[in-house]
Backbone bond lengths (Angstrom), bond angles and torsions (degrees), N, CA, C in turn:
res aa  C-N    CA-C-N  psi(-1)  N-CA   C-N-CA  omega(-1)  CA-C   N-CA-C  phi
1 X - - - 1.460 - - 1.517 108.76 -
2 X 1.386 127.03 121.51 1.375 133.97 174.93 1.422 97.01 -63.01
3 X 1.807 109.55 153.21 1.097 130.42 -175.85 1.703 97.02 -85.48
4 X 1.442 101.59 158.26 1.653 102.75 -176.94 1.197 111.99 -90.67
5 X 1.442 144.45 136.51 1.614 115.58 -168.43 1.825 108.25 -80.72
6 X 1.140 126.69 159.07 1.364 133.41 -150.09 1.884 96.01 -124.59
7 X 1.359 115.61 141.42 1.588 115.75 -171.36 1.628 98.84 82.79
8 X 2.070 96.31 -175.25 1.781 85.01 -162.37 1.513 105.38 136.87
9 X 1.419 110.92 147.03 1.256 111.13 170.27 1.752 85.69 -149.30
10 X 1.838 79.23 116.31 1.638 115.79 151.51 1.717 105.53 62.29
11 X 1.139 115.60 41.37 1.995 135.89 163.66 1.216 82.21 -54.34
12 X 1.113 139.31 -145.36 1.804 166.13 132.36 1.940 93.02 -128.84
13 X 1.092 99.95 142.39 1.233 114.47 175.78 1.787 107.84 -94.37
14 X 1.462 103.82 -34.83 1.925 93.32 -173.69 1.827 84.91 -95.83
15 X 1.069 158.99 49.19 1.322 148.87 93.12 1.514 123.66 -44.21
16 X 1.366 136.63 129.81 1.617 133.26 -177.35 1.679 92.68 -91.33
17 X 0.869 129.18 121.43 1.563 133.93 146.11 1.648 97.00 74.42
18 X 1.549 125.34 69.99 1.752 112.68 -174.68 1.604 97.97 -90.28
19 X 0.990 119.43 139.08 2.053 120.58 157.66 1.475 104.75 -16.50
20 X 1.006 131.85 120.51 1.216 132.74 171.81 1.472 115.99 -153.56
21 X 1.453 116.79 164.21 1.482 126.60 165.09 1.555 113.70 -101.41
22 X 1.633 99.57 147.22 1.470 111.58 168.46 1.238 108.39 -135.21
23 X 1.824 102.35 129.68 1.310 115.81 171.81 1.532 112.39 -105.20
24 X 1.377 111.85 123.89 1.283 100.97 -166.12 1.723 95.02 -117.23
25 X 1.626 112.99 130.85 1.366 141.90 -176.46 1.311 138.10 -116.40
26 X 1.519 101.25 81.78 1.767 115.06 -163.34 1.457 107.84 -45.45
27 X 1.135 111.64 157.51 1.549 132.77 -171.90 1.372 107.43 -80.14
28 X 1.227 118.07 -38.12 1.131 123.78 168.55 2.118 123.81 -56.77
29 X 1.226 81.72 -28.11 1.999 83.47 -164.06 1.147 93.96 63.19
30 X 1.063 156.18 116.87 1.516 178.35 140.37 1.515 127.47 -176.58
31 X 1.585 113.25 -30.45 1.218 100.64 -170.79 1.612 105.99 -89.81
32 X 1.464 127.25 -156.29 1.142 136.84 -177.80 1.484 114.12 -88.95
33 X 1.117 116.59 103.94 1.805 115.97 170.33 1.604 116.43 -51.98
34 X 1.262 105.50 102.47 1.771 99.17 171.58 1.339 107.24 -102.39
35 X 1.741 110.30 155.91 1.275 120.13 -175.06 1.659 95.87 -134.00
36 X 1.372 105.91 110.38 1.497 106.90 -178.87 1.818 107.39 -117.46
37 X 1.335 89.85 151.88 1.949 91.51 -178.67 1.231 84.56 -93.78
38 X 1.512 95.18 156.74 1.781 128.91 -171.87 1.792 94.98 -131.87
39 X 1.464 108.53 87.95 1.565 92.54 146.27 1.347 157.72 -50.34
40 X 1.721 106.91 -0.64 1.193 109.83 -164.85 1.311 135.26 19.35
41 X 1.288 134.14 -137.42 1.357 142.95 -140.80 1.894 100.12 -74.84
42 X 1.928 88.63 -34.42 1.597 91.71 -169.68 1.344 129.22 -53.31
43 X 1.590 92.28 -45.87 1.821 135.21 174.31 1.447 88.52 -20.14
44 X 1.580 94.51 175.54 0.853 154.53 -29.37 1.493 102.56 -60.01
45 X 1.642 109.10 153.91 1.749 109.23 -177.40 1.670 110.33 -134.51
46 X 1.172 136.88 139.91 1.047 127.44 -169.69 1.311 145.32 -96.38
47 X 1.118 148.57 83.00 1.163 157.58 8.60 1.727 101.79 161.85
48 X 1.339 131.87 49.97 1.684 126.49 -150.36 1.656 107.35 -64.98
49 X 1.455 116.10 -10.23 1.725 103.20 174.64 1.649 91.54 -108.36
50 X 1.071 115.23 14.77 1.626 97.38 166.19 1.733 110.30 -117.59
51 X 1.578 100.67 -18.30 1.308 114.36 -172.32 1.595 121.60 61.83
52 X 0.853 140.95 18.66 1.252 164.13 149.91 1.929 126.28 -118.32
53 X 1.820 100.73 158.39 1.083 90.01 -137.90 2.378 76.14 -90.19
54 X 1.364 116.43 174.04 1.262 116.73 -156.10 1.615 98.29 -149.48
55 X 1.695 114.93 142.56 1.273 103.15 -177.50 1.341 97.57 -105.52
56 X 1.905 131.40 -34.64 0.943 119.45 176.55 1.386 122.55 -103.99
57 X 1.379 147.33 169.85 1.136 146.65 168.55 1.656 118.06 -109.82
58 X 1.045 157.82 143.42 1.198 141.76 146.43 1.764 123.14 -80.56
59 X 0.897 105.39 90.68 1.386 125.12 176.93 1.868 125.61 -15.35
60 X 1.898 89.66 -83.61 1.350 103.38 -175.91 1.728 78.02 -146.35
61 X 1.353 97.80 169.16 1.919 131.65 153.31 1.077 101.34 -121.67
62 X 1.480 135.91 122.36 1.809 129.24 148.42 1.388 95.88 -115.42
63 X 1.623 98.92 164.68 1.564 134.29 -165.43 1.897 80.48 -65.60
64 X 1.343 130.48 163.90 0.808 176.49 -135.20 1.869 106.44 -118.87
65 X 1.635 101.39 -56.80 1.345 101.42 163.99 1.335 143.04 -92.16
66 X 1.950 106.75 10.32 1.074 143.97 -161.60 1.392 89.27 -93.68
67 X 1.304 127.27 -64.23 1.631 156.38 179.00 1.419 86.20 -29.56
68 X 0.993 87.51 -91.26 1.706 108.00 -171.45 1.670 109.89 -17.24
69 X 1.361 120.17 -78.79 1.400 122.20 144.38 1.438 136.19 5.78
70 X 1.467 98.96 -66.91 1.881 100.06 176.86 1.100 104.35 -106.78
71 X 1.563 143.65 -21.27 1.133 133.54 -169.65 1.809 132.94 -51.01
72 X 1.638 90.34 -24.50 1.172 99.64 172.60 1.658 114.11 -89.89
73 X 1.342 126.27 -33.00 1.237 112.97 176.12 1.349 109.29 -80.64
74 X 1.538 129.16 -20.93 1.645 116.39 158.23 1.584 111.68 -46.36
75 X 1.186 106.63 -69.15 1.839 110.36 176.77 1.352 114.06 -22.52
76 X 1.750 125.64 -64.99 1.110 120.75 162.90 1.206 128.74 -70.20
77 X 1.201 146.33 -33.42 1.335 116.62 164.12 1.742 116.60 -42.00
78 X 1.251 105.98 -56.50 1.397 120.47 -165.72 1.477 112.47 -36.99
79 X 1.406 93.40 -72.00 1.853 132.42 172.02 2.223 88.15 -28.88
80 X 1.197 89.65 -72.56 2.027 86.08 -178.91 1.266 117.04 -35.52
81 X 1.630 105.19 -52.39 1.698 100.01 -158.37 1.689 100.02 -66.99
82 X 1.835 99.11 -46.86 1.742 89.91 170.47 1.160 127.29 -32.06
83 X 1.632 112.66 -72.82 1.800 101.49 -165.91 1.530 118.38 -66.49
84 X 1.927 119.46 1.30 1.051 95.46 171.29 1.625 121.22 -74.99
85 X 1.726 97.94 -18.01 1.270 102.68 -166.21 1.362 114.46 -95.60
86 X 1.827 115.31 29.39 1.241 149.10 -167.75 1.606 99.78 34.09
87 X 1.479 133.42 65.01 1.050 143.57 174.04 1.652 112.85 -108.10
88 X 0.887 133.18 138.79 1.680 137.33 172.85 1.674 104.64 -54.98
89 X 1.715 100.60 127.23 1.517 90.83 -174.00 1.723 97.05 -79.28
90 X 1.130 102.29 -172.26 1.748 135.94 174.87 1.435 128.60 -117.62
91 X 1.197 118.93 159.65 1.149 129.73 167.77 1.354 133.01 -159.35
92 X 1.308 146.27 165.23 1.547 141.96 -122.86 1.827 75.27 -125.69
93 X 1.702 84.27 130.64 1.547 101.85 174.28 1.649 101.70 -127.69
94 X 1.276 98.41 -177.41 1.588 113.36 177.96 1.521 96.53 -83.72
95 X 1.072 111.75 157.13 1.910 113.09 -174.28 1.244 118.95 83.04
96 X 0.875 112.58 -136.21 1.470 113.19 -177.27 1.510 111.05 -137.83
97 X 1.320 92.20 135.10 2.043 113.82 -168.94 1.261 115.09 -102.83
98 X 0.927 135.42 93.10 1.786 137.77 163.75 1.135 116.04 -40.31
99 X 2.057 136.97 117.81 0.934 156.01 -170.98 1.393 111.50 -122.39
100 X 1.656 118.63 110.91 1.826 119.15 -171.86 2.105 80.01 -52.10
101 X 1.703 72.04 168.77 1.515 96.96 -166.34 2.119 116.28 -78.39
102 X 1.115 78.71 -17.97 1.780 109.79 170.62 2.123 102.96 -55.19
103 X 1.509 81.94 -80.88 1.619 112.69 176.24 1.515 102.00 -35.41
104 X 1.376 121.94 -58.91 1.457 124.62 -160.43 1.489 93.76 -82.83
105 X 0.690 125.77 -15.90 1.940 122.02 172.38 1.562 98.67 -54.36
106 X 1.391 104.55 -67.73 1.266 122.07 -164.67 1.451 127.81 -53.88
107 X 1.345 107.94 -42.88 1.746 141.48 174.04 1.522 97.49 -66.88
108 X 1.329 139.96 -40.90 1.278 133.64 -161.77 1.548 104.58 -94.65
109 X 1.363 122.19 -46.33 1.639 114.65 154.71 1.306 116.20 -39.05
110 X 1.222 141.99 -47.58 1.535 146.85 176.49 1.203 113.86 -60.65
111 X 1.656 113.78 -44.61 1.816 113.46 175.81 1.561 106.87 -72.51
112 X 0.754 121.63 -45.57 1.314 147.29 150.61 1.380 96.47 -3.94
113 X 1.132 110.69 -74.75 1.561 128.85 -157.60 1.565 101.49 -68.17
114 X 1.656 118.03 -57.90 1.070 119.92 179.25 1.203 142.17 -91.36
115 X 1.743 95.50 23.51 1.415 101.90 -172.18 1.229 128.28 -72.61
116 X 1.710 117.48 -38.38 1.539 135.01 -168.91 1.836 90.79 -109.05
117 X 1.055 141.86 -8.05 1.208 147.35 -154.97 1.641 99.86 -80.66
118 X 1.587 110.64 153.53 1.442 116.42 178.30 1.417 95.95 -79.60
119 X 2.020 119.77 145.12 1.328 129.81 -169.68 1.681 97.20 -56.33
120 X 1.302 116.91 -51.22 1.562 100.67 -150.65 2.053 104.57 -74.90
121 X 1.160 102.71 -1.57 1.762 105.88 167.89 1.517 104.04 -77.40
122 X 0.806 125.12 -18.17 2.027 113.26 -161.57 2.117 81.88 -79.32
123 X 0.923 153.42 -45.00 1.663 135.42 172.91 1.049 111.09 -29.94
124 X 1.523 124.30 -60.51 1.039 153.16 -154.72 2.142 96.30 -76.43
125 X 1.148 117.78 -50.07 1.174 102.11 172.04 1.320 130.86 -105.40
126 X 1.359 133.50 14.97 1.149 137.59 113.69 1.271 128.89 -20.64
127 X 1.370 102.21 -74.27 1.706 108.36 162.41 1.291 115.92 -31.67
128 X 1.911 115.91 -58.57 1.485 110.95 -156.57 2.091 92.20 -77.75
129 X 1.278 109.28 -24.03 1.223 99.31 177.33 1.756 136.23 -57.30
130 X 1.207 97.03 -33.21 1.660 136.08 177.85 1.646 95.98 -75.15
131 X 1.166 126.89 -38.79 1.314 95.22 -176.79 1.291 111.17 -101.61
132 X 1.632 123.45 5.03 1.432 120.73 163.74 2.065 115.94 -58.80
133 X 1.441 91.98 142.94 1.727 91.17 156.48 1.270 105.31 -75.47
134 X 1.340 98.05 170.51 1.619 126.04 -163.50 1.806 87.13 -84.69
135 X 1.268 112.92 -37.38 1.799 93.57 -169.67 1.321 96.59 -76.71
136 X 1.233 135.44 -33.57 1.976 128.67 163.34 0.916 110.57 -22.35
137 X 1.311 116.20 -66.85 1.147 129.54 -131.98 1.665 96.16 -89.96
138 X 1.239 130.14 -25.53 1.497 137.67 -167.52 1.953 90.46 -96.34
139 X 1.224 112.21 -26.56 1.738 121.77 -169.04 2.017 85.64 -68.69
140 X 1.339 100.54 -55.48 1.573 96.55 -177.81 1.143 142.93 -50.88
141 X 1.823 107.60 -45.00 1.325 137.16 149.70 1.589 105.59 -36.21
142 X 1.208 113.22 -76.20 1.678 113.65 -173.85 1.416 108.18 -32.06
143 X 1.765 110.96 -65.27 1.449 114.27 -174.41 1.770 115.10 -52.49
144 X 1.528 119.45 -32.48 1.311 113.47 -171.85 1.551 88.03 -78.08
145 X 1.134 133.29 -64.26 1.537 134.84 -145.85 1.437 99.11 -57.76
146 X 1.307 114.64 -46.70 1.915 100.17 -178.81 1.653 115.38 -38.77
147 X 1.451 114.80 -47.46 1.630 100.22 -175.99 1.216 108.11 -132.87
148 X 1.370 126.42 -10.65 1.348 113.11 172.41 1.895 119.23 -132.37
149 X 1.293 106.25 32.83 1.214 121.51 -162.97 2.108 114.37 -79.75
150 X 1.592 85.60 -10.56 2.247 88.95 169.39 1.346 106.26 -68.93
151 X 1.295 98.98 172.32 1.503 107.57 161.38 1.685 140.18 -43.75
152 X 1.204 82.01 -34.11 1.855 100.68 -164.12 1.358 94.34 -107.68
153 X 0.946 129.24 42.63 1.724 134.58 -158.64 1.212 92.93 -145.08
154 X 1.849 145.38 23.76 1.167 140.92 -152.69 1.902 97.69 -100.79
155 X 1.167 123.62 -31.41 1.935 124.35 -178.18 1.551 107.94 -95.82
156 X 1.854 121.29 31.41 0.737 88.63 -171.10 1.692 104.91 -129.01
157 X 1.052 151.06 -177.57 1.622 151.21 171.51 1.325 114.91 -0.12
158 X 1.364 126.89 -118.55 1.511 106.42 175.05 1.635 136.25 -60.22
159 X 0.893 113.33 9.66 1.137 130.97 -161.02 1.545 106.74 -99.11
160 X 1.455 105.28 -52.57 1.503 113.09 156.03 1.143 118.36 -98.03
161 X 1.358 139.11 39.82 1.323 152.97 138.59 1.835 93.64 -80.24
162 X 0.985 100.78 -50.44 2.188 108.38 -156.96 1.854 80.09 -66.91
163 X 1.289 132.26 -41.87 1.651 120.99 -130.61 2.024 79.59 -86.94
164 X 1.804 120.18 -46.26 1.180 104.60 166.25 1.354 141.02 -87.85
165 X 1.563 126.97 -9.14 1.300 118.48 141.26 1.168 130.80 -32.69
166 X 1.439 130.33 -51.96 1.261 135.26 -156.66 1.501 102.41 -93.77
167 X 1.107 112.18 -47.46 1.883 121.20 179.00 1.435 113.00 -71.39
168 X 1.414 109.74 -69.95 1.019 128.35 -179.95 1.851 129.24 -35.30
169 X 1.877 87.46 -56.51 1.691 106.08 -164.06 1.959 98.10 -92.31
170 X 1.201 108.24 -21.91 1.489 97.03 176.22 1.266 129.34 -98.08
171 X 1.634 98.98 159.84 1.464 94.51 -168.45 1.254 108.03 -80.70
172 X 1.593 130.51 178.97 1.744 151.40 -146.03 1.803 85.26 -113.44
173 X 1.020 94.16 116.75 1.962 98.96 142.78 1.199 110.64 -22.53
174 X 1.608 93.40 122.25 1.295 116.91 163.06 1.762 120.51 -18.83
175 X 1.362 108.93 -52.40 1.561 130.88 177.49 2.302 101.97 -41.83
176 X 1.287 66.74 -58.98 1.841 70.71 -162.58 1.661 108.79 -86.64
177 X 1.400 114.28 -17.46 1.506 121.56 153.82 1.575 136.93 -14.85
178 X 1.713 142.30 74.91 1.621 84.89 -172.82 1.192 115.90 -111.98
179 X 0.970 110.26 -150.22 1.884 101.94 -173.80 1.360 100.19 -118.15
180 X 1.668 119.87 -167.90 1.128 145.67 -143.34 1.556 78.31 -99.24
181 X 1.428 123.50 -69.36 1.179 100.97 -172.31 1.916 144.27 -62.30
182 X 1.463 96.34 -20.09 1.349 126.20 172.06 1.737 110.86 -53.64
183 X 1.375 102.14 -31.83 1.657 116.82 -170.54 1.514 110.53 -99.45
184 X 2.402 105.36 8.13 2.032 82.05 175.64 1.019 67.36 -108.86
């Protein structure tokens, strides 16, 4: 019997096996953060470049110091939508963290974004990420996941639509911003 993963934002616990994401987070901080979808109970789903039908997917891999980066503004967004929906917030453990299937839509457009991206752009798309709605942001997911939504699927159609929208098209923190007058 597989172990259940422990931590999480917003699983349901009296659900048996719901669609969900797992981010799994070495102890070390060094290795590669993967975020894989979990079909659970619904699964198995079928899979046209594998040709067979599949319960899990592997999502994304990001760098380790990439993580680090968004992990905390994932937490808070997340943590918000929870307590509005008077749900127990979460937080990012070592191992692997269970993400409702909603949440992991959302989180994987963002890695997404910053995966192949130069470090000092991921501020900058955070930001543009943060001011997307949640149905955007799941509208985007859909479009990448139809054909290029694996891991190794990062240079390709929506996927590199999401990596320069978000980097590319938004503006820089206020911090690194300058103004009109800064530039006579």
């Amino acid at each position: 019997m597989a172990i259940r993963p422990q931590g999480g934002f917003g699983v349901p616990d009296d659900q048996i096996d719901p669609q969900h994401f797992v981010v799994t987070i070495s102890a070390t901080g060094r290795e590669v953060v993967t975020v894989v979808e979990d079909y659970g109970i619904s699964g198995p789903k079928y899979d046209g470049q594998e040709n067979a039908n599949v319960d899990r997917v592997l999502r994304s891999r990001i760098d380790p110091r990439r993580w680090r980066l968004v992990a905390s503004p994932l937490r808070s967004a997340f943590n918000e939508r929870l307590k509005s929906r008077k749900y127990k917030p979460g937080r990012w453990q070592t191992g692997e963290n269970r993400v409702h299937r909603l949440l992991g839509r959302e989180m994987c457009v963002l890695l997404w974004a910053i995966e192949q991206c130069d470090e000092d752009k991921i501020p900058a798309a955070i930001i543009a990420w943060t001011g997307l709605r949640p149905e955007e942001r799941w509208w985007l997911f859909a479009m990448a996941a139809h054909n290029s939504g694996k891991a190794d699927d990062h240079d390709r159609g929506w996927r590199k639509a999401i990596r320069f929208g978000l980097t590319e098209g938004a503006t820089p923190p206020d911090a690194q911003r300058s103004t009109l007058l800064d530039r006579l």
